[in-house]
C-alpha positions, 0 to 999 in steps of 0.5 A, spaced: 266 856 784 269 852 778 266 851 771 266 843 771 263 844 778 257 849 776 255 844 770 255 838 775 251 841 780 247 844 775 246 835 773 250 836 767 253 828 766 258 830 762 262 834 766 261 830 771 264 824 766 270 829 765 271 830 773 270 822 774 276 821 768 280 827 771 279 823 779 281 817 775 288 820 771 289 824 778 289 830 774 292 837 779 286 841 780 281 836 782 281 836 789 278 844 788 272 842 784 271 836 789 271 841 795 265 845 791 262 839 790 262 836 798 257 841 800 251 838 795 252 831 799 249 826 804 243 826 801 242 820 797 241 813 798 248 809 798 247 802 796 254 797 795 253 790 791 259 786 793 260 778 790 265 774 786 267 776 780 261 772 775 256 772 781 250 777 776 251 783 780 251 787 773 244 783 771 241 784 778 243 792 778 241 793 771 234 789 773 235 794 779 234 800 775 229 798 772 225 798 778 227 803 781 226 807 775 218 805 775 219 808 782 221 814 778 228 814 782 234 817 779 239 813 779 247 813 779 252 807 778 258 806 779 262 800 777 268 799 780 273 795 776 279 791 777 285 796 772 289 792 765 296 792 768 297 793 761 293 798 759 291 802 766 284 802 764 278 799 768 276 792 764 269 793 763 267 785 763 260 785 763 258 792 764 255 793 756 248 789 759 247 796 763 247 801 757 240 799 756 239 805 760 245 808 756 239 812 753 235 815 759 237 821 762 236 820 770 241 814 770 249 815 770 253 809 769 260 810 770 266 805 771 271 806 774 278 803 774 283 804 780 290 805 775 294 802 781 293 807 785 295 805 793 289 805 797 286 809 791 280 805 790 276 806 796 279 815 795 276 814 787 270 810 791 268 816 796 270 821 790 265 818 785 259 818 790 260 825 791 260 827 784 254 822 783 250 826 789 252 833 786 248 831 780 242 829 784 241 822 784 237 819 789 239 812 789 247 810 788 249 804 787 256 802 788 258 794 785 265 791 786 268 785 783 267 783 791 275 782 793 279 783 798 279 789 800 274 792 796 269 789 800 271 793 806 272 799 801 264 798 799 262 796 806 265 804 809 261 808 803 254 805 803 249 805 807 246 799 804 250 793 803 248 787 798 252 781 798 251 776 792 252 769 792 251 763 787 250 755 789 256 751 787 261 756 787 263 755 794 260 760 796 257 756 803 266 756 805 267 762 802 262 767 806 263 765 811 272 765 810 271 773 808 267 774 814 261 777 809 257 776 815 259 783 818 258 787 812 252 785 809 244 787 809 241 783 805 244 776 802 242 775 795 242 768 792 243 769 785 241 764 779 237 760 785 234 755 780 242 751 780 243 746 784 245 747 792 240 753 793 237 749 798 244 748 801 246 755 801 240 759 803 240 754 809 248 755 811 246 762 810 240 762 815 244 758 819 249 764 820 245 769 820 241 766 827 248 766 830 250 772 829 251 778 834 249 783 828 242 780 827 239 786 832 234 789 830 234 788 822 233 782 821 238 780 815 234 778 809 236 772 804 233 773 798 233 768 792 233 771 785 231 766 779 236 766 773 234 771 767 232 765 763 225 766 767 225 774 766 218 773 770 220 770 776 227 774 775 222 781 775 219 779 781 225 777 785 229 783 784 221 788 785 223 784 792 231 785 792 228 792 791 223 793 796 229 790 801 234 795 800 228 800 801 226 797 807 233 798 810 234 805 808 227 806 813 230 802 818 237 806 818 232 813 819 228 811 824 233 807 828 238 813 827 243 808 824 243 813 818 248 817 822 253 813 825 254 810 818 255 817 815 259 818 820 264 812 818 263 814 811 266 820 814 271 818 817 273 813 812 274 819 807 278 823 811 283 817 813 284 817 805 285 825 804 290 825 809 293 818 805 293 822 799 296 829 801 301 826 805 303 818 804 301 818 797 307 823 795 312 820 800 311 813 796 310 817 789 318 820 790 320 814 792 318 810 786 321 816 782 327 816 784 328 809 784 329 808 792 323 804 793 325 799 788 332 799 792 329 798 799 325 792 795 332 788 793 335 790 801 329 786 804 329 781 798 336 780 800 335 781 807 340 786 808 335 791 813 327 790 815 321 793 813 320 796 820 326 800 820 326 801 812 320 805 814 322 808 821 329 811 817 323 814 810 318 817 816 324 821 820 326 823 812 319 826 811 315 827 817 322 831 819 
């Protein structure tokens, strides 16, 4: 067994930082220590946070800590950023308010950025859980900036899924328009003392009474007041807390929790397999120049995309 994969499964949050950046760098050799750690998995409680970017996911999950750690939970976090096109690191925004817990040694909380990697973000999403579940962490939370594609990437690796909405943000159409309805758990309407609450959290019941899901969990709608009223605040989010929680035993005792590690599975898979033999297909295309030349034959359309990608499969599937 490698030496970084002993320290981690041993709860060493340094290695497993070093491991995460190494996932993150696409470092060779790294798929040998995740295959150490894939045995320590499938134990902890996956909770993912999805909603538009300014929505208060980081101040909801850092409140969300602090429950949980009154609860004596161990908590992992795993923050999914957008990448700098400049930089190729994770833009951070708001994840500063989560070092409150920077000093505790049961929290890990770790960004994470995609460095453009193509279908990488739900592989670096997948990964990064399993490292946090070697080290032992009882609860996971995963938060997207909630775009796209990442929702579904967070619907296919949590257990729980929290969607986070605020008044006045079109967020009524929108929920609606990204068909949130078929990943969420629970709502969370976040910043509840604004205007349109009332209409929000009305569309939302609205939805969920229609939907087909709503079968045997009933979909909770939480309102959660701003942080200017840290009482209430505190409260709403001790209700948030205890929701997901209540969730979680739902899945055990339905055995729901086995058809969503199933999936969770098989949405792995689906990208080990992309990594080891799509990834290396488009990475030599790009380095030696093709896939910019076959961009300018279909700008100047000159071929098809399908048969473009009939003639690069004959190459390389041989």
């Amino acid at each position: 067994m490698n030496e970084l994969s002993k320290k981690v499964l041993n709860g060493d949050v340094r290695a497993a930082s070093h491991i995460i950046r190494n996932l993150e760098d696409q470092i060779p050799g790294t798929d040998e220590i995740m295959k150490d750690l894939f045995t320590a998995s499938g134990k902890s409680h996956i909770v993912g946070f999805t909603g538009a970017p300014g929505a208060g996911k980081s101040t909801l999950i850092d409140e969300l800590i602090t429950v949980y750690r009154k609860k004596s939970k161990t908590i992992g976090v795993l923050a999914v950023d957008p990448t700098s096109p400049f930089t190729g690191g994770a833009i951070l925004g708001d994840r500063i308010r989560m070092m409150n817990h920077s000093e505790d040694p049961d929290v890990f909380v770790r960004s994470l950025a995609t460095r453009g990697y193509m279908g990488g973000l739900s592989k670096a999403v997948g990964e990064g859980i399993h490292v946090m579940e070697a080290l032992g962490k009882e609860k996971i939370i995963v938060e997207t900036c909630g775009v796209g594609q990442q929702e579904v990437d967070v619907f296919n690796h949590s257990h729980t899924v929290v969607v986070v909405l605020v008044p006045g943000m079109g967020d009524e159409v929108q929920a609606i328009k990204a068909g949130l309805m078929e990943i969420a758990d629970i709502f969370v309407i976040n910043k509840a003392d604004r205007d349109g609450t009332g209409k929000l959290y009305q569309e939302l019941i609205n939805m969920i009474s229609m939907s087909s899901k709503n079968q045997g969990w009933k979909i909770p709608v939480i309102k959660v007041a701003g942080f200017k009223e840290p009482k209430k605040f505190s409260e709403n989010v001790e209700e948030l807390c205890n929701k997901i929680d209540e969730h979680y035993e739902y899945l055990l005792k339905s055995s729901l929790l086995s058809s969503r590690a199933r999936r969770k599975t098989a949405a792995e898979l689906n990208e080990a397999l992309w990594a080891k033999i799509l990834q290396p297909v488009l990475d030599d295309l790009n380095s030696r120049g093709e896939m910019e030349k076959m961009v300018d034959r279909l700008i100047n359309k000159d071929t098809d995309p399908y048969t473009l990608a009939e003639k690069v499969a004959r190459k390389y599937m041989k």
